[in-house]
C-alpha angles and dihedrals in degrees: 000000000000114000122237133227118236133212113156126054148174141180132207119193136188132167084276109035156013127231125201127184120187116177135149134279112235129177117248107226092206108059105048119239084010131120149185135207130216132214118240104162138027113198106182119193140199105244092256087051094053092042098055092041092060087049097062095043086063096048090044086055100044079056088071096204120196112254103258098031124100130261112256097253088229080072106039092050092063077055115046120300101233102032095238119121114241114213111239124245102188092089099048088052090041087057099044091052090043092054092062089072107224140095131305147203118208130195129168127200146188135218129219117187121156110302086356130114107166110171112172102088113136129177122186117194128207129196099238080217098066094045134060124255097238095035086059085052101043084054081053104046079041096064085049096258106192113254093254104048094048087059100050085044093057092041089070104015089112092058093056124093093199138019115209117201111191151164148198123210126212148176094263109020142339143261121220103205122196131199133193105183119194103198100142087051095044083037088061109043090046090050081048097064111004084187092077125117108160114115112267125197108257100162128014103196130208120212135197139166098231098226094037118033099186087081092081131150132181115217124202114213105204111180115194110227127241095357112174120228082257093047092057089048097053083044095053090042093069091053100042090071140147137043094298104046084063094104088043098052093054092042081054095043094052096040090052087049096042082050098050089048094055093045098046095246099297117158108270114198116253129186139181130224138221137162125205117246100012140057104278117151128152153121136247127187131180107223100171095123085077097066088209113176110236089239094055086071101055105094082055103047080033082075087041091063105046083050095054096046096244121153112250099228104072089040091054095045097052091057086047089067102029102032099106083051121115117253110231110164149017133200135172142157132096115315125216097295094052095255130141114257147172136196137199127190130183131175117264090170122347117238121253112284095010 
């Protein structure tokens, strides 16, 4: 597609989203010396997006480059790496969630890898008891869910309590993300022997690149009953490894213990995650019974981040927004390409009956 040179331009905001509008100046031929202008693209943007795009406009600016030269890539990366516009999916997956006409609960996350900040994830979860069956899978077959995987999805979609439908935002593409959690079932085995200690599914997750769907994974969510603070500690010790999770493992470390002070030691529910065919390995644990304020992390992620090369400005202006926001998970660990990750989610609204 030729790109398309843009000279007008306006912006919308409200508390969950920006809107941007660029369009051309034409000249009206009847008013004479006036002129419209028509909109050709709509970019809309998560508030942190927004904020650290307009960052790095400024700094570009203060750069003062010379019409024709190149900006400095430490600036256009803040940007988008190869200059083009994504369209956003967050709101095509928001209104088809919002059409079934029930509660929702809504979370938002970002994601920290080595020289990555990408934080536009969203997840939207939905009582299966409150939907339909076949609405859940039309929303699915809608945001182009792979054959296979909507099969399987509606195979064990009646034992679920809750379907997540997600999706993660980057620079390039997006990720729809689908969840079928199976908390009564797992609720129940474990309150039928409270001695057991063997991994249980909790999530079976469903994975697509949004503009090729061929690129699919399916992701097992085991969580390991009853674990002690010093039991997940010992557990994500042994997949935080090596000589470069170092700074990791002791974040994590801090950030559990921070967690079990707050909430006076009770169990919090920890899971492990693996994907079939590649190197995914990796924890996640729910630590919503501390009611930690977001803000309260950032001396600890503050070291993530230093450790994982990531420029401090869209870092710092996502804590700005979501700050006051209350922490629920954490997850860490090495993702699908082996490479280190970390993930941080906080509440925007619970889910009904949570």
């Amino acid at each position: 597609m030729k790109p398309r040179r843009a000279d007008a331009f306006q912006a919308h905001g409200t508390r969950e989203e920006i809107r941007l509008l660029f369009g051309t100046l034409s000249r009206d031929t009847g008013r004479k010396g006036q002129f419209t202008a028509g909109a050709h693209t709509r970019v809309v943007l998560s508030p942190f997006t927004a904020k650290g795009l307009a960052r790095a406009l400024e700094r570009i600016l203060e750069q003062a480059t010379p019409a024709g030269e190149e900006v400095p890539p430490q600036a256009a990366a803040h940007v988008s790496p190869n200059g083009s516009l994504i369209p956003n999916e967050q709101e095509k997956l928001i209104r088809l969630v919002q059409d079934l006409g029930v509660d929702f609960g809504v979370e938002r996350s970002f994601k920290m890898a080595p020289g990555r900040l990408l934080p536009d994830r969203l997840l939207l979860a939905v009582n299966t008891r409150d939907a339909a069956p076949e609405r859940l899978v039309q929303i699915c077959r809608e945001i182009g869910m792979p054959v296979e995987q909507g099969r399987l999805f509606r195979e064990r979609l009646d034992e679920a309590d809750t379907v997540g439908l997600g999706i993660e935002q980057s620079y390039k593409t997006a990720t729809y993300k689908v969840y079928l959690e199976f908390w009564e079932k797992v609720k129940k085995l474990v309150g039928s022997n409270p001695d057991r200690r063997e991994p249980l599914l909790l999530h079976l997750g469903f994975k697509w690149d949004a503009h090729d769907p061929q690129k699919a994974a399916m992701a097992r969510y085991m969580t390991h009953p009853m674990l002690s603070t010093p039991g997940i500690l010992k557990r994500v010790a042994s997949i935080l490894q090596g000589p470069g999770a170092r700074v990791s493992l002791e974040t994590a470390r801090a950030v559990i213990r921070l967690a079990a002070r707050r909430a006076r030691n009770q169990r919090f529910i920890y899971l492990e995650v693996g994907e079939q065919g590649n190197p995914r390995r990796s924890f996640d644990v729910n630590l919503y019974k501390a009611a930690l304020p977001l803000k309260e992390l950032h001396p600890l992620l503050s070291g993530v981040r230093r450790a994982f090369g990531i420029p401090k400005d869209g870092f710092e202006a996502m804590f700005e927004q979501a700050g006051e926001r209350i922490f629920g998970h954490l997850s860490a660990g090495v993702d699908r390409q082996d490479k280190d990750f970390w993930t941080i989610s906080y509440e925007i609204r619970a889910r009904p009956g949570v």
